[in-house]
matplotlib code that plots the C-alpha trace (Angstrom):
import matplotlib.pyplot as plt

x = [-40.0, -38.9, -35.1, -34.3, -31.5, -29.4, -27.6, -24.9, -24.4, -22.1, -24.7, -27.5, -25.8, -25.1, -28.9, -30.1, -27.5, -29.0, -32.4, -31.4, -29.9, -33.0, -35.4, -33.7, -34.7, -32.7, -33.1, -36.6, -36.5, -34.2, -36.2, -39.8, -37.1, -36.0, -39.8, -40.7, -37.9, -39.1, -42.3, -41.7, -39.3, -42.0, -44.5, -41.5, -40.7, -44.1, -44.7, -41.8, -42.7, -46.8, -46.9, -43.8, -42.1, -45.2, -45.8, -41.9, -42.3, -45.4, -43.7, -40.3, -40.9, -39.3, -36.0, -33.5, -29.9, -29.2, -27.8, -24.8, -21.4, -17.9, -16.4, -16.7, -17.8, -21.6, -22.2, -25.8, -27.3, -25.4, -26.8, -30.1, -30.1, -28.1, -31.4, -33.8, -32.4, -31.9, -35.4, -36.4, -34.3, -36.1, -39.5, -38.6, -37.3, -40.3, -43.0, -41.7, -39.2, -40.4, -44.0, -42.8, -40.4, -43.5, -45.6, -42.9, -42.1, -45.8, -46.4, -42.9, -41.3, -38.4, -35.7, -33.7, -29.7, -28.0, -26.6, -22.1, -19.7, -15.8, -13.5, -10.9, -8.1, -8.8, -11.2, -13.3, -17.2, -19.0, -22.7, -23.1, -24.4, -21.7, -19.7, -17.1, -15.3, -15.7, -12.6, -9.9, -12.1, -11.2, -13.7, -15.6, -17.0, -21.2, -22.0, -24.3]
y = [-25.0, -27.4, -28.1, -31.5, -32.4, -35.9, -36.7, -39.4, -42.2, -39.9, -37.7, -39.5, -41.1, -37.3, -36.9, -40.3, -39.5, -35.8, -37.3, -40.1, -37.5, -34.8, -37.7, -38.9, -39.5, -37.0, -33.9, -34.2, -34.1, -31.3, -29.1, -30.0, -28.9, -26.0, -24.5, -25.6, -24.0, -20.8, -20.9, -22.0, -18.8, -16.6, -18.0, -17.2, -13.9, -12.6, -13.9, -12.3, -9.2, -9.3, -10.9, -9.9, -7.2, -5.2, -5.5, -4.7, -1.6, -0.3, -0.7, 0.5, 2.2, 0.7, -1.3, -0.3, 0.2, 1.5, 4.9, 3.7, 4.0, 4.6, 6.7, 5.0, 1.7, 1.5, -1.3, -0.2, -2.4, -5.1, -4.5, -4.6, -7.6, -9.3, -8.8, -9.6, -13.2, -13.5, -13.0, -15.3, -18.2, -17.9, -17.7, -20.8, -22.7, -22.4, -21.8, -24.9, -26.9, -27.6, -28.1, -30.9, -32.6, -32.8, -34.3, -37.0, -38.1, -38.2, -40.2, -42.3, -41.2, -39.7, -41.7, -41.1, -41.7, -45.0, -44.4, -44.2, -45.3, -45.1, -47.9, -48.4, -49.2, -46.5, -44.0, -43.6, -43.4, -46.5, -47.6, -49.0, -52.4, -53.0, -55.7, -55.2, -51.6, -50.6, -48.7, -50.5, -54.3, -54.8, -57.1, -54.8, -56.0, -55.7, -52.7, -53.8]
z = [92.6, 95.2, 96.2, 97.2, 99.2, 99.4, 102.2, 102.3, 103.9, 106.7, 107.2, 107.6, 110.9, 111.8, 111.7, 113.4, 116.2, 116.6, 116.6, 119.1, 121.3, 121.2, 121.9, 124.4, 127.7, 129.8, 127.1, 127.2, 131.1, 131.4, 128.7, 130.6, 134.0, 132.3, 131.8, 135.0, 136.6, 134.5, 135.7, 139.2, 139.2, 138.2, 141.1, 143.7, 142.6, 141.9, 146.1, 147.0, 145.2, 146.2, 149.5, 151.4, 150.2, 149.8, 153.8, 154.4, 151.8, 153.8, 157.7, 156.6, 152.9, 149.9, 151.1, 148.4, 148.5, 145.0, 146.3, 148.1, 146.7, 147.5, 145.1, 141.4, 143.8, 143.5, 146.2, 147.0, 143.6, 144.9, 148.2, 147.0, 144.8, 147.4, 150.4, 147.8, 147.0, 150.9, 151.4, 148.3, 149.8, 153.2, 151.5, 149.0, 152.3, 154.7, 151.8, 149.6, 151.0, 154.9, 153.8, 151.1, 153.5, 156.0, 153.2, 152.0, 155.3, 156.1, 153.0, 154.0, 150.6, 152.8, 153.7, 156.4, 155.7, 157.1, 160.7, 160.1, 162.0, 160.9, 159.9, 163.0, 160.5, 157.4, 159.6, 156.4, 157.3, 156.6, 157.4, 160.7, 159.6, 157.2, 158.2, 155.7, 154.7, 151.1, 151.6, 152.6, 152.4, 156.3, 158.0, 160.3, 163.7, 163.8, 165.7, 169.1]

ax = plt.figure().add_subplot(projection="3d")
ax.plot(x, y, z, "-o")
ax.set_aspect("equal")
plt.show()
């Protein structure tokens, strides 16, 4: 037994817009940056976990706050969670993000921002070579 559905001429553009949208461009990109992003997440935490907090748990024991509170205020969790992201964004920073600045500036695929100067009359911050402000459209002077 098979049930077979019709779908007006109002729905039909309901599901050609949906299916537009999910293929998409940008949704597809953002899902394939989502599981990245998941897996990527794994890799930095399983780092942190293996290769530096194991060394920091053998010289000073295992760094965890979770006993401290104040009264009915238990801070020490927070404490806790709060060193561990610090020392995930340190690791991402030197372990990721310096070596790939190195290699796109190496490769020339990092561009350095335009040297500013500011407008005399609006003292907005324009490019240095502009000789008009896109501001306040006063003719600017080419810097020497």
């Amino acid at each position: 037994m098979s049930v077979q559905v019709r779908i007006g001429g109002e729905g039909r553009k309901m599901i050609k817009g949906f299916r537009d949208f999910v293929l998409r461009g940008n949704v597809v990109d953002l899902a394939v940056g989502i599981v990245i992003g998941v897996a990527f997440g794994a890799l930095v935490n399983s780092f942190v976990a293996n290769l530096i907090m194991s060394p920091i748990g053998a010289v000073f024991g295992k760094p965890s706050f979770d006993q401290l509170a104040l009264g009915p205020f238990k801070y020490g969790a927070f404490l806790t969670v709060l060193v561990q992201f610090l020392i995930i964004a340190v690791a991402i920073y030197f372990v990721v993000v310096v070596p790939m600045n190195a290699v796109m500036k190496r490769l020339g695929l990092l561009k350095e921002p335009p040297r500013m100067r500011d407008c005399p009359s609006c003292l907005q911050s324009v490019p240095a070579a502009a000789t008009k402000c896109m501001y306040c459209t006063v003719d600017l002077k080419p810097e020497e």
